[in-house]
C-alpha positions as CSV (number, residue, x, y, z in Angstrom):
1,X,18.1,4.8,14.6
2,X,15.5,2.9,12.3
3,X,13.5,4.7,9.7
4,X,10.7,6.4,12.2
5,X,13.5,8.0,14.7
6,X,13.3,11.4,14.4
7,X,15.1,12.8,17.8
8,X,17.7,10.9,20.1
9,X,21.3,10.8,21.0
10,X,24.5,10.0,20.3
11,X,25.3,6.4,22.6
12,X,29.0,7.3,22.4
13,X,28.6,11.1,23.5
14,X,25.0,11.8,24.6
15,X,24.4,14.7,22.7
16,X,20.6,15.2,21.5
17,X,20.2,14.9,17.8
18,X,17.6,15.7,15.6
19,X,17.8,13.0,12.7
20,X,17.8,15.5,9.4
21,X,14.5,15.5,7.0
22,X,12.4,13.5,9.6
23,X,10.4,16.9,10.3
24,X,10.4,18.7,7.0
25,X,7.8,19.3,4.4
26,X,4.6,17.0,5.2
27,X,6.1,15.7,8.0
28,X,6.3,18.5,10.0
29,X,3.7,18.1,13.3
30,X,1.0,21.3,13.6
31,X,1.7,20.9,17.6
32,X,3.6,19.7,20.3
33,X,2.6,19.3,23.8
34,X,5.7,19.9,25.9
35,X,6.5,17.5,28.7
36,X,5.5,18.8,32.3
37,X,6.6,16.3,34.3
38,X,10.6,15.3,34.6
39,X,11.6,11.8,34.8
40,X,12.3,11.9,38.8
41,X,8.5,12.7,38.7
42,X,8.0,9.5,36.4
43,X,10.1,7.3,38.7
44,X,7.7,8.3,42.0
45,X,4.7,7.6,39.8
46,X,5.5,4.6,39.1
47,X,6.6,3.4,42.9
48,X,2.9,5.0,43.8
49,X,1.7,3.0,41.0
50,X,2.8,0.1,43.0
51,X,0.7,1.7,46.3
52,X,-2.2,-1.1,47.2
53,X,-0.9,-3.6,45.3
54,X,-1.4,-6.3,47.6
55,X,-0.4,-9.6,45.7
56,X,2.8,-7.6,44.3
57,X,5.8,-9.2,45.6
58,X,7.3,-7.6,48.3
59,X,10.9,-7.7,46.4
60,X,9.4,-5.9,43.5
61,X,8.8,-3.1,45.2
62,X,11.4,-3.0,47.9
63,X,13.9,-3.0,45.3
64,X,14.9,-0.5,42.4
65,X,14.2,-2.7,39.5
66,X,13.8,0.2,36.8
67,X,16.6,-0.4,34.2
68,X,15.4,2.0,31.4
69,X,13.7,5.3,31.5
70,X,13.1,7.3,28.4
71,X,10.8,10.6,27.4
72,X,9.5,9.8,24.3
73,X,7.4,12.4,22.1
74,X,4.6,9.7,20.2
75,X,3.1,10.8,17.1
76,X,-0.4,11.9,17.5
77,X,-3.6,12.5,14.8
78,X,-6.3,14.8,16.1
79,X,-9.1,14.2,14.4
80,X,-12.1,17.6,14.3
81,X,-15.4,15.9,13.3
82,X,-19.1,16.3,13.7
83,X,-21.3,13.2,14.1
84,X,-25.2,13.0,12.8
85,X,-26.8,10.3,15.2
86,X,-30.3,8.5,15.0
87,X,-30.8,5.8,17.9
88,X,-34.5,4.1,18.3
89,X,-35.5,2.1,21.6
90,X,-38.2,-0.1,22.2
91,X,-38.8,1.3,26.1
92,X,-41.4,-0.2,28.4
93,X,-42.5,1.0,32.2
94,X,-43.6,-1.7,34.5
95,X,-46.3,-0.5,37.3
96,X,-47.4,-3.1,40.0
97,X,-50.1,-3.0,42.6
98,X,-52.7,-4.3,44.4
99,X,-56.8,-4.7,43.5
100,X,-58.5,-6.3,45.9
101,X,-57.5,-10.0,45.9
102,X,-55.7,-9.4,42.6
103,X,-52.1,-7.9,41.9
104,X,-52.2,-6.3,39.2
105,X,-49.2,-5.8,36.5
106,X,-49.6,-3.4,34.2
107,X,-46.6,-2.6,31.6
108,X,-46.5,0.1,29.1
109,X,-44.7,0.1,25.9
110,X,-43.1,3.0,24.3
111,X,-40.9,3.7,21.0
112,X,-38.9,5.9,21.4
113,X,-36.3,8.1,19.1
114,X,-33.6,10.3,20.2
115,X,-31.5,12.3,16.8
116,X,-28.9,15.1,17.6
117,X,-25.7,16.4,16.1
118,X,-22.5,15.9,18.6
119,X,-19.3,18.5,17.3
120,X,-15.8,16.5,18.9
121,X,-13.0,18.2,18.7
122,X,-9.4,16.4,18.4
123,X,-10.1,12.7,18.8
124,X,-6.6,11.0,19.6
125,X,-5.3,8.1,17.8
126,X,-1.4,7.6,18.0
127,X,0.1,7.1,14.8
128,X,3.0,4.8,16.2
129,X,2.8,0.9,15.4
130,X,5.5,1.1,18.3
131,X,3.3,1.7,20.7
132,X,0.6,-0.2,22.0
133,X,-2.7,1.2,21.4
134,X,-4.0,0.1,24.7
135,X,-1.6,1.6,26.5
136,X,-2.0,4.9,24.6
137,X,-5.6,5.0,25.4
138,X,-5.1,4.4,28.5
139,X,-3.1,7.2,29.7
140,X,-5.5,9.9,28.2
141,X,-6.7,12.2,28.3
142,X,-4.1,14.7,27.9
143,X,-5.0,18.7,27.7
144,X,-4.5,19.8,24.7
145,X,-5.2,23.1,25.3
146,X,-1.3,23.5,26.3
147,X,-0.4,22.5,22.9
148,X,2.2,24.8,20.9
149,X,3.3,25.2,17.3
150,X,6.1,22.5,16.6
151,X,9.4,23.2,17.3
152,X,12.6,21.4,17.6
153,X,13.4,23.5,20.3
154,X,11.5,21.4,22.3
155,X,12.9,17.4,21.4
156,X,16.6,17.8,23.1
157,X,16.7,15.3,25.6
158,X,14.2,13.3,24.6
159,X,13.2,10.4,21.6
160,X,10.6,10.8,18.7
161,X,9.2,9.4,16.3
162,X,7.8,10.6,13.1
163,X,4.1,8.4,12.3
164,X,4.3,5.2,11.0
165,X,0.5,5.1,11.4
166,X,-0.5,7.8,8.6
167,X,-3.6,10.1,8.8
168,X,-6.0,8.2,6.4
169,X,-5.1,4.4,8.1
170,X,-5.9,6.2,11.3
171,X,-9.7,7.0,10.6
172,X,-11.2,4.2,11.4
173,X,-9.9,4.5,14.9
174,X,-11.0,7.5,15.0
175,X,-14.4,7.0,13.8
176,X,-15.2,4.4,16.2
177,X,-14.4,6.5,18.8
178,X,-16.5,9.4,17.3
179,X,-19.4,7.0,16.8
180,X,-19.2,5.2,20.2
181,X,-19.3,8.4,22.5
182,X,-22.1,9.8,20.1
183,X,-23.8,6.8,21.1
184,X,-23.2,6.9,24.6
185,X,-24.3,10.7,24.3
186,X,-28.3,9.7,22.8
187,X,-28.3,6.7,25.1
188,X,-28.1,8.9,28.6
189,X,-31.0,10.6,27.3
190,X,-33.1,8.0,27.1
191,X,-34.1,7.5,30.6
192,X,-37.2,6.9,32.9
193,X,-37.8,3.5,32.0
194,X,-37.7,0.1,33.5
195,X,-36.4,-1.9,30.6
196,X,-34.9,-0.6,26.8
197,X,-33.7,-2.4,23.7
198,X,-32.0,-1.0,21.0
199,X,-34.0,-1.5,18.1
200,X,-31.8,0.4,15.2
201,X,-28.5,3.0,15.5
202,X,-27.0,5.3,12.5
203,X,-24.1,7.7,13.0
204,X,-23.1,9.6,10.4
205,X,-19.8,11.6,9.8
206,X,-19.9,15.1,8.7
207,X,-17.0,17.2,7.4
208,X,-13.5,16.6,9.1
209,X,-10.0,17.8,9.2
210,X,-6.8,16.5,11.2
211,X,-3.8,18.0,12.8
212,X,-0.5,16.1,13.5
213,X,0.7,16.8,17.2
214,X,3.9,15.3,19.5
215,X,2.6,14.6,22.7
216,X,5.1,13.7,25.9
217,X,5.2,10.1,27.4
218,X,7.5,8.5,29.6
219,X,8.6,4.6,29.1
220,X,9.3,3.3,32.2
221,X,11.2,-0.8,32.2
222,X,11.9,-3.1,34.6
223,X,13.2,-6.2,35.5
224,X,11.4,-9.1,37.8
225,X,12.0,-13.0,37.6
226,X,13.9,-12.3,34.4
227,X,11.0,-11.0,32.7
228,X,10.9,-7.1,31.5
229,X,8.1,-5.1,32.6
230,X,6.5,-1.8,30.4
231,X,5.0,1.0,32.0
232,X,3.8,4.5,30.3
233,X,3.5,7.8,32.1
234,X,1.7,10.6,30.3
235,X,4.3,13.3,30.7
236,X,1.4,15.9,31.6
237,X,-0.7,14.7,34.1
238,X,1.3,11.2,35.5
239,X,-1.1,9.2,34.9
240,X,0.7,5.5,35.0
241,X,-0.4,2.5,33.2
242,X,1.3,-1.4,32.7
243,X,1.2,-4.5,34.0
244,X,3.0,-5.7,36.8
245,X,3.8,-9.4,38.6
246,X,1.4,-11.4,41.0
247,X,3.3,-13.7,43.8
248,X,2.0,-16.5,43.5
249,X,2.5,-17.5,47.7
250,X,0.0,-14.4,48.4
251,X,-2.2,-15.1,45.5
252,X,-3.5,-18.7,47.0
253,X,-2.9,-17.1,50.7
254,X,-5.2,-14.2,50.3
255,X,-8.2,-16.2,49.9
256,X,-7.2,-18.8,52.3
257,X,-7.1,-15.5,55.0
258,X,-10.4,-14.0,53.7
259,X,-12.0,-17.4,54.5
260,X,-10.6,-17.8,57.7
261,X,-11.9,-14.6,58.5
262,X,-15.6,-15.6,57.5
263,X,-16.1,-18.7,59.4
264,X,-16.4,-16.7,62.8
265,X,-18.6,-14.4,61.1
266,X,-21.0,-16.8,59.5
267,X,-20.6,-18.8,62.9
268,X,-21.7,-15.4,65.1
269,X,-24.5,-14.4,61.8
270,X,-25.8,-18.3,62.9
271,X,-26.2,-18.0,66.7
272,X,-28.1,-14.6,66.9
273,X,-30.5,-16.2,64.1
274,X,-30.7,-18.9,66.3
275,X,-31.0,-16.8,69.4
């Protein structure tokens, strides 16, 4: 264990242990959101993860390269919040037709303000410098509506972590997500022109509050070409994310096939222009 392990198990016995203290007092979640998917559901996500891939090398995924698989809970924040938003546009609307022998361009200009209020409810940011944020964010969303109150009853089985991340160094994450969707939110209504610049943008925070939550995720690794390969699994919905090998034969092939393939085409395109 290091000093974030809150549940896993014994190497020499494989019982499930919950390491004493890492869950009392302030560091007791609000929530957990049980695991719903099993980790033979996590290992056929992950071979259709490799589905389509077409410059994956063929021994990759012929073979059974997974040499770790763990259900992890990850340390959540879920952030309430309400966001005050002012966005102005300079907007114009270009109209073109003809006059006689002239054409005629005419262009209107407009300024144009959009204000609202936009009420979010639980903005995620992981409080574990374990794992990568990117992959975090990539897995979402996850429902949180399933959540329960926290229980240990629940860990068994599976690793956790207590947050490394705490609540206040977590904001800013959080607010840039609050801010960027309020954004997005005034932006959509601005619409029915032909061009618009953003001229100026505020987005205040009003009052809110936080809940720590346990959330399910699978860690899938692999071996390939002595390299190790990470993959996550949201443990509700399977949703897979990570990064996996190119072979390098298919990756200078593929083109080489694609432009094979074009030659007759541009050569037919060229004789029923000419015809």
């Amino acid at each position: 264990c290091d000093s974030t392990t809150a549940a896993t198990s014994c190497p020499y016995c494989g019982n499930p242990t919950v390491v004493p203290g890492q869950f009392h007092g302030m560091l007791k979640p609000d929530y957990i959101l049980p695991f719903k998917l099993d980790k033979e559901a996590a290992m056929r996500a992950l071979r259709g993860f490799y589905k389509g891939k077409v410059l994956l090398p063929r021994a990759f995924s012929s073979e059974d390269h997974i040499e770790e698989i763990r259900g992890v809970y990850v340390p959540f924040w879920l952030f309430d919040a309400q966001g005050d938003a002012d966005i102005r546009y300079n907007a114009t609307r270009v109209r073109s037709y003809r006059q006689g022998d002239y054409q005629v361009t005419e262009t209107d200009h407009y300024a144009v303000h959009r204000a609202g209020t936009v009420d979010f409810s639980r903005i995620p940011v992981d409080g574990s410098r374990k794992m990568p944020d990117a992959h975090m964010d990539a897995i979402e969303p996850f429902d949180y509506s399933e959540m329960v109150p926290f229980s240990t009853a629940y860990l068994p089985g599976y690793l956790a972590d207590k947050y490394d991340v705490d609540a206040e160094a977590a904001v800013p994450r959080a607010d840039k997500r609050m801010s960027q969707t309020t954004m997005d939110v005034l932006e959509d209504a601005v619409s029915g022109y032909d061009r618009k610049e953003l001229q100026s943008s505020s987005v205040i925070k009003g009052d809110s509050k936080v809940a720590y939550a346990m959330v399910p995720v699978w860690i899938l690794t692999t071996r390939y070409g002595n390299r190790p390969y990470t993959f996550m699994m949201n443990g509700q919905t399977g949703k897979v994310v990570g990064s996996l090998p190119i072979d390098e034969k298919k990756k200078w092939l593929y083109p080489s096939i694609a432009a094979l393939i074009s030659i007759p085409v541009v050569y037919w395109l060229a004789k029923l222009l000419v015809a």
